[in-house]
N, C-alpha and C positions, 0 to 999 in steps of 0.2 A: 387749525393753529390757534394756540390760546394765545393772549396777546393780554399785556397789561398795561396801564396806566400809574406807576408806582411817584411815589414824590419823587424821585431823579428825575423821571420824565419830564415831569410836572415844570420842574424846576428848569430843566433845559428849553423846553418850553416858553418860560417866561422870560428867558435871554436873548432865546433870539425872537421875540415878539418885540424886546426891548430895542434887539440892536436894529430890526425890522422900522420900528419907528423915528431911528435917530439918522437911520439912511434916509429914509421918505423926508425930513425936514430938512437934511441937507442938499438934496437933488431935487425933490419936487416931484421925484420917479415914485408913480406907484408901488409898494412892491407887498406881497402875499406870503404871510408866514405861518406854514401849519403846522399842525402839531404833531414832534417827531413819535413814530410809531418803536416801541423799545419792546423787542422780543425778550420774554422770561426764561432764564436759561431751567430746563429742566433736570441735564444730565450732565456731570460733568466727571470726567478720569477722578476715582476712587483713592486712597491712599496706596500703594502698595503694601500687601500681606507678607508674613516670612515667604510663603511656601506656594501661593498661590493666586497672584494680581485677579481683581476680578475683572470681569470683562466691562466695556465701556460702550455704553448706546449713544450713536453721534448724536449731537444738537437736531433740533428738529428744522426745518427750512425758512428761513425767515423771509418776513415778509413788512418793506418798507414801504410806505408815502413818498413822494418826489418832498425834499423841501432844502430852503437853502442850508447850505454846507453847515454844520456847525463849528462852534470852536472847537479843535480838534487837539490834545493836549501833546508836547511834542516832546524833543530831546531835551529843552532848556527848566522842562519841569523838576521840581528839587528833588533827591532821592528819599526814599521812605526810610523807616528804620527796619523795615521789611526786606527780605533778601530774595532775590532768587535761590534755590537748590539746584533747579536745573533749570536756565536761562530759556527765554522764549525762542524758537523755534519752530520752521516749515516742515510738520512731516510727510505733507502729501498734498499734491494737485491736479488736478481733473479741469477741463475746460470749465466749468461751472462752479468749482466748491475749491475750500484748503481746509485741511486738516492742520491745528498750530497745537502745540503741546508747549505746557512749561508746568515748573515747579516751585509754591512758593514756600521759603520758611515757618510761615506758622497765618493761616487760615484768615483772609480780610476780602472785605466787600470792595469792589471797584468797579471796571467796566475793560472792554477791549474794544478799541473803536477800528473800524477797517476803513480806507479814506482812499478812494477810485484815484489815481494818480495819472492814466493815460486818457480818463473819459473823462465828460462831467455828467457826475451821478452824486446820489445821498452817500454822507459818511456811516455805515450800518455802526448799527452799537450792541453787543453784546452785554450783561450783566454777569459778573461773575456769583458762583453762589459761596457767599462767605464764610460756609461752611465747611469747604475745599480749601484742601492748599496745590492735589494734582489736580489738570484742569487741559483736558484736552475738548479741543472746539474745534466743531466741523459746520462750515458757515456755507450756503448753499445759496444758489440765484448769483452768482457773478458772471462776467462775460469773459469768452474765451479769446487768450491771447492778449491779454490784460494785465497792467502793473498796479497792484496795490501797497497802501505800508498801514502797517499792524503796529499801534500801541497802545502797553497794558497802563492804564493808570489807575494806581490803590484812591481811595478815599468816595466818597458819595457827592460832594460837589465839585465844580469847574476851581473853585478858588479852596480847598482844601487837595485837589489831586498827586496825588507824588508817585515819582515811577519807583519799581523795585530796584533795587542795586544789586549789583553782584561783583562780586572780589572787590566791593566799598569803591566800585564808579559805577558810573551810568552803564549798562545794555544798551539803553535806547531804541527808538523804531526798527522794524526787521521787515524790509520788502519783499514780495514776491511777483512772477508772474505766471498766471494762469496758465493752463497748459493750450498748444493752438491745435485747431483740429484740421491742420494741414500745413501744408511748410516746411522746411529742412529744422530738423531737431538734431541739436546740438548737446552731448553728454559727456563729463570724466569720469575716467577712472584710474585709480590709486588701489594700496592697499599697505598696511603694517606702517601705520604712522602712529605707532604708539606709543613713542616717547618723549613728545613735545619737543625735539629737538629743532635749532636753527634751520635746519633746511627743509624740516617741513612745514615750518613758518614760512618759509623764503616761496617754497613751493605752491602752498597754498595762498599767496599774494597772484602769483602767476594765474593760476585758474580761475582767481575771480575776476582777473581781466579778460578771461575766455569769452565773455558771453555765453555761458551756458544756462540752460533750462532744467539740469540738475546733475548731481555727481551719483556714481555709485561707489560704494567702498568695502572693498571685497576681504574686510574681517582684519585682527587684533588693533580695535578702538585705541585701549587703550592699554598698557602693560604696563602693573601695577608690579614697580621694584621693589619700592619700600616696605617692610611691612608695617601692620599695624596704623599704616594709614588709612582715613577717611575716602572713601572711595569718592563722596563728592568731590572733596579735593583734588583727588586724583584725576578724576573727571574735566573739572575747572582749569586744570592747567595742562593737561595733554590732550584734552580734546575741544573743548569749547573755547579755550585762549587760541592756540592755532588756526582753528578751523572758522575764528568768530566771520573773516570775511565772505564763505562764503555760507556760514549758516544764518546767515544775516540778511540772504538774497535770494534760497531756491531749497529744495529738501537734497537734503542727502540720506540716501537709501541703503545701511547696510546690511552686511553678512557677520553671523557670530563666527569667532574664530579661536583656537586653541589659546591665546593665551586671554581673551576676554572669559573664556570658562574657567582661568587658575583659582585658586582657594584665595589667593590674595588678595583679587576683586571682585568679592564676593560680600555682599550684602543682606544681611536676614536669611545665610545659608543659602540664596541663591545667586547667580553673576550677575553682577548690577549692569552689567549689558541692557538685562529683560526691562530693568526700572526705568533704564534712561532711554529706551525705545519701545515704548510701548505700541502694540499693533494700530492700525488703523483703516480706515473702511476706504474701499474702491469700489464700486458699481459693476464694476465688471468679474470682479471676486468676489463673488454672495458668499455670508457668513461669516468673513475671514474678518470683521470688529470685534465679533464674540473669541476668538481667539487667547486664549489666557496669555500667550506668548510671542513674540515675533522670532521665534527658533525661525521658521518658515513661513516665505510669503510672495504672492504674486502685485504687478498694480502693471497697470495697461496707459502707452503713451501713446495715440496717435495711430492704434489697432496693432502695436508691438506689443507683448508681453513679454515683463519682465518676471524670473522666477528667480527668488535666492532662498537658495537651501543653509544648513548646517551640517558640513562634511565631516564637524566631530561624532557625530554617529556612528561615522566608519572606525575609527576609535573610545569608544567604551562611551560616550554620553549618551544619556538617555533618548526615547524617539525616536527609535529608526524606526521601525515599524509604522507610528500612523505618518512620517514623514513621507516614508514609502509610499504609503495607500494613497495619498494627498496629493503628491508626485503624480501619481498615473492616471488618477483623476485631471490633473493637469492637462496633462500631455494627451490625453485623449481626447481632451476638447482641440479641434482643430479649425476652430473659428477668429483666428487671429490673423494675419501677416506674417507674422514670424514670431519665433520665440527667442530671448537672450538668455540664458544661466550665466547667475552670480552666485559664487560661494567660496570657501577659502581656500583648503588646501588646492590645489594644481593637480588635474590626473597625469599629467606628463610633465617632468620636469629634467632639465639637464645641470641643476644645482649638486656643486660639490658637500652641502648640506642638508640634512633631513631628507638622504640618501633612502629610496625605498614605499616613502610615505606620500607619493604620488598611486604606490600600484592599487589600496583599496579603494581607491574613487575611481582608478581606471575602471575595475573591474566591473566595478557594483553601474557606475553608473552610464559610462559611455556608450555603452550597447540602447540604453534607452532613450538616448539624445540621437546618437544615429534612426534610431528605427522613427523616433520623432519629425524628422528633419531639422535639427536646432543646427542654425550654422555656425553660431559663435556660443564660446562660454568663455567669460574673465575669471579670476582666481589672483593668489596673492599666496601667499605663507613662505614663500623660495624668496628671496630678498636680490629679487635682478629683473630683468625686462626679458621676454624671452615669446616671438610667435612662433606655433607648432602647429602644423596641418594633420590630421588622421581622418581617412576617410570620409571627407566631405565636409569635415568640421574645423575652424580654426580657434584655435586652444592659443588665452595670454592669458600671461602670468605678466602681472604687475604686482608684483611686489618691492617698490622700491620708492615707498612714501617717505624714506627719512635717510638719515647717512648712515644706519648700518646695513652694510649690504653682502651678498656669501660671493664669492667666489665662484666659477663656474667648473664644472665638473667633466664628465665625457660629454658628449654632444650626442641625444637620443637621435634614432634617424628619424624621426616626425619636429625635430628643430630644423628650423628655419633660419632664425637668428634670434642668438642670446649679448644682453648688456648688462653688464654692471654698473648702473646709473641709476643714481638719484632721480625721479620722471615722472610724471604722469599721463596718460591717454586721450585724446582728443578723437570722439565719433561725431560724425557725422553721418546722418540718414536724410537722403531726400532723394523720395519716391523707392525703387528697388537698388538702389547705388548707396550701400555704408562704405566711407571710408575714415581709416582711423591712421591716426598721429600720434607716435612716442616720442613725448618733448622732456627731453632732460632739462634738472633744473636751470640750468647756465642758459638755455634758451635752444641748444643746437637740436636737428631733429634725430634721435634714434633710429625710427622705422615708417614707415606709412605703407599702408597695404588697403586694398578694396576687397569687399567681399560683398557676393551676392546674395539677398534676401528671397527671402520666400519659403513655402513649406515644401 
């Protein structure tokens, strides 16, 4: 580990040497102030290319000195004239490490301080390289089962720091908790909340009162009406205004979905889906940092794997193929607990719309979720609440993140029960017993069903 001594350091150093000495003369208490250890950030998320993001090597493991807390800069610090592009953000958590992604408007030196909130530990400090404005950090050595809060502050000293703003207020700190390496894990799922409307504001207020450990979101982000809009825009107010409470406290994991591939949010020719989610590393998915794209991607909670495909394959997007191969490489490793699939379109649906466009995911992929043992797969694109059982597997379509919602159609004989609600999904896993809860937005409950784990 290289390890620097830069003037920040230096300087933070002589503060709290300082504050060190003004405690000693008012208590009389000893007290020992070392000098804080500030890892050099070597590698951080690239700008995005038209045609081809490069790939991103996580941060290297840091490694701190015990010493007392610093001044840690919080929500009351003034805004920069610096903006966020895409607001700070949880993309990943492992008992030990977070992945945080953010994006700022135009390239400035500062710092990311992480600050133990459940222990008492060092505040880790990060350095941003002010050569960057994307800037994804993967911070390693944390303790599992752990709340910390993350905040970006621009400037090079304690008394010039200023947070970045975004939509011209404050972001402010974004907490997380570590993932636990045992214990009942709590997860949502939603999907097609992509048009900022009231009730998936209303909805997403509900789920952050869940106590969850993270959501999935089983595709169209965001669906870009207008045209000729800025897709950050687009961005900032259908997905990161709604969703700020709970991306502000756990990652949320999702699925590309047909209307996130339209021409209209599309970015440098590609769907700014890719920009605003850039892939990120799991220990348990070797390779899958180097990844140009998050089209597809697994990450492991607790010996569960989770896998989310790109079902637009089965219609004309590019990648079927090494999606395929990657797939079965998956599915072949059978050193997990159990497997989940997340991805958008629904293989079974009993929607009175987009009649039909459930049968190429039947076909192409169910056969290899059976032959897997996958018990569950979520999905979205049919705009209702609907569980369906086929052979051993139980099949939800949550699709009903916002107030447009379809109508229900015949009833396939693999439904169970279908709702035209407004809702989201509550799992629950602890030990070989998942059970899940469809809560409409109003609060009443949909469905609850158990289902058995294992391979």
């Amino acid at each position: 580990m290289k390890l620097t001594t830069n003037t920040t350091a230096l300087y933070r150093y002589m503060i709290l040497l300082v504050l060190g000495l003004l405690i000693l003369s008012c208590s009389g208490q000893a007290v020992t102030v070392e000098p804080p250890v500030v890892e050099e950030m070597s590698e951080h998320g690239p700008a995005a290319t038209p045609t081809k993001p490069a790939p991103v090597t996580p941060s290297p493991t840091p490694s701190f000195t015990p010493s007392p807390t610093p001044i840690v800069p919080g929500a009351e610090i003034p805004l920069s004239n610096i903006a966020y592009r895409l607001p700070l953000t949880i993309r990943h958590v492992t008992p030990g490490a977070v992945t945080l992604f953010f994006e700022l408007a135009a390239p400035a030196s500062g710092s990311v301080f992480l600050r133990p909130v459940d222990i008492n530990a060092p505040t880790l400090v990060e350095d941003l390289d002010p050569a960057q404005t994307r800037h994804r950090l993967t911070i390693d050595g944390l303790e599992p089962g752990t709340r910390y809060e993350v905040t970006v502050a621009l400037g090079s000293t304690l008394d010039d720091y200023q947070q970045p703003q975004f939509l011209s207020r404050a972001w402010g700190p974004v907490s997380f908790r570590t993932a636990s390496e045992s214990g009942q894990l709590r997860f949502g799922v939603l999907s097609d909340a992509s048009f900022g409307d009231s009730a998936t504001t209303a909805l997403i207020e509900n789920m952050a009162g869940a106590d969850l450990d993270f959501v999935l979101h089983a595709g169209d982000v965001v669906d870009e009406t207008e045209q000729d809009v800025d897709p950050f825009d687009s961005y900032a107010r259908k997905y990161y205004t709604p969703f700020e409470p709970l991306l502000k406290q756990m990652p949320i994991y999702t699925a590309i979905g047909n209307h996130d591939q339209d021409p209209d949010i599309r970015w440098q020719d590609v769907p700014f889906y890719y920009h605003a989610f850039p892939p990120f590393p799991d220990p348990h998915i070797p390779g899958q940092e180097a990844m140009e794209r998050s089209q597809y991607y697994a990450f492991v909670y607790q010996d569960i794997r989770f896998i989310v495909l790109d079902s637009q394959v089965m219609f004309g997007a590019a990648g079927r193929k090494e999606q395929e191969a990657w797939l079965a490489d998956q599915l072949a490793d059978t050193g997990y607990k159990t497997t989940i699939m997340l991805f958008h379109v629904a293989p079974f649906s009993s929607s009175s719309v987009h009649i039909g466009e459930d049968l190429p995911v039947r076909y192409a992929w169910t056969p290899l979720f059976e032959a897997a043992g996958v018990p569950l797969v979520f999905s979205g694109h049919f705009h209702h609440y609907e569980r369906l059982s086929s052979n051993g597997i139980t099949y939800i379509t949550s699709g009903g993140g916002s107030s447009i919602l379809y109508a229900p159609g015949d009833p396939l004989p693999e439904s169970i029960i279908m709702a035209r609600r407004t809702h989201f999904v509550l799992v629950e896993i602890d030990g070989d017993r998942l059970a899940l809860t469809a809560t409409a937005l109003e609060g009443d409950i949909i469905d609850q069903a158990e289902i058995a784990l294992g391979n």
